[in-house]
C-alpha positions as CSV (number, residue, x, y, z in Angstrom):
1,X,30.2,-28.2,30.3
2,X,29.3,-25.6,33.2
3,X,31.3,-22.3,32.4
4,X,32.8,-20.8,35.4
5,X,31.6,-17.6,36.4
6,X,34.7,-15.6,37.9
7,X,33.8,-12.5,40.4
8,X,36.4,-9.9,41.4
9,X,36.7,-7.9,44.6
10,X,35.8,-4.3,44.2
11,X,39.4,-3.2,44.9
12,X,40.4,-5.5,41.9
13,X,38.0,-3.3,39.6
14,X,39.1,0.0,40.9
15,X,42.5,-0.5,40.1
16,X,41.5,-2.4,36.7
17,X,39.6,1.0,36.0
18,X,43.0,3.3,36.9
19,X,45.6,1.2,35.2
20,X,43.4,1.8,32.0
21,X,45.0,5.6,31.8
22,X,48.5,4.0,32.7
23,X,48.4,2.3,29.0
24,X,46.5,5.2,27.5
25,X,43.4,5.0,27.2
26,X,44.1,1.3,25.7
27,X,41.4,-1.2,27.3
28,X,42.2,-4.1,25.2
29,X,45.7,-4.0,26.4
30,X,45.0,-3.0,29.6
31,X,42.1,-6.1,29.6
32,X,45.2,-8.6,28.4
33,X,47.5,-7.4,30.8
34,X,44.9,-8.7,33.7
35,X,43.9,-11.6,32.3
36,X,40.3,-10.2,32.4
37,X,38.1,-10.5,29.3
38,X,38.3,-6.8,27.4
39,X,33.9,-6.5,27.5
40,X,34.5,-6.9,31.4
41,X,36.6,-4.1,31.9
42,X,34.9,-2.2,29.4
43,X,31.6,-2.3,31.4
44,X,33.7,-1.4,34.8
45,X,35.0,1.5,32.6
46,X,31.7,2.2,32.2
47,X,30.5,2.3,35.5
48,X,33.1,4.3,36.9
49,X,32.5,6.9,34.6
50,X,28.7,7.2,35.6
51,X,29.7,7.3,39.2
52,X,28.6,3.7,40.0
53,X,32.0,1.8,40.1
54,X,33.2,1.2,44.1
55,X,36.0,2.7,45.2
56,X,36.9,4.8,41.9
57,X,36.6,8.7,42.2
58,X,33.8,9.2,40.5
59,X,31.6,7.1,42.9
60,X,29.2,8.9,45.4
61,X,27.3,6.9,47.8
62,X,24.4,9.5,48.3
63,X,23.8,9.6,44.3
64,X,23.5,5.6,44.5
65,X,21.5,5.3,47.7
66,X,19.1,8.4,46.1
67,X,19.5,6.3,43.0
68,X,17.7,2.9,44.5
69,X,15.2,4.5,46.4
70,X,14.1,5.8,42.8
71,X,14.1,2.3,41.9
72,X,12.3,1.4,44.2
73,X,9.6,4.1,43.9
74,X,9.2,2.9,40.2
75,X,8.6,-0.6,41.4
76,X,6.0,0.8,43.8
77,X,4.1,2.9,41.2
């Protein structure tokens, strides 16, 4: 049996991320609520509080475009 592999848009994982403060705090519930498996919305939780999560607050396009040219730097070295 193949598992499915589901992707969201990245205006489905923005407001995942705000509706999380809506229930306290509470991503289990919050994970329920959506239908959405509670380690998935854990990690987008995640990434939105590092500033790497599109379309939350946190996110800044200069740190991540600065952040994959040090990637890519790394690779080179």
């Amino acid at each position: 049996m193949v598992k499915k592999i589901r992707t969201y848009s990245t205006e489905f994982k923005a407001e995942a991320v705000k509706k999380i403060s809506d229930n306290n705090g509470n991503i289990s519930a919050t994970a329920k609520q959506l239908g959405i498996a509670m380690q998935t919305l854990s990690n987008w939780h995640n990434k939105a509080n590092q500033g790497k999560l599109v379309g939350t607050e946190q996110y800044d396009p200069d740190l991540m475009t600065a952040l994959q040219e040090i990637k890519q730097l790394k690779r080179q070295l």
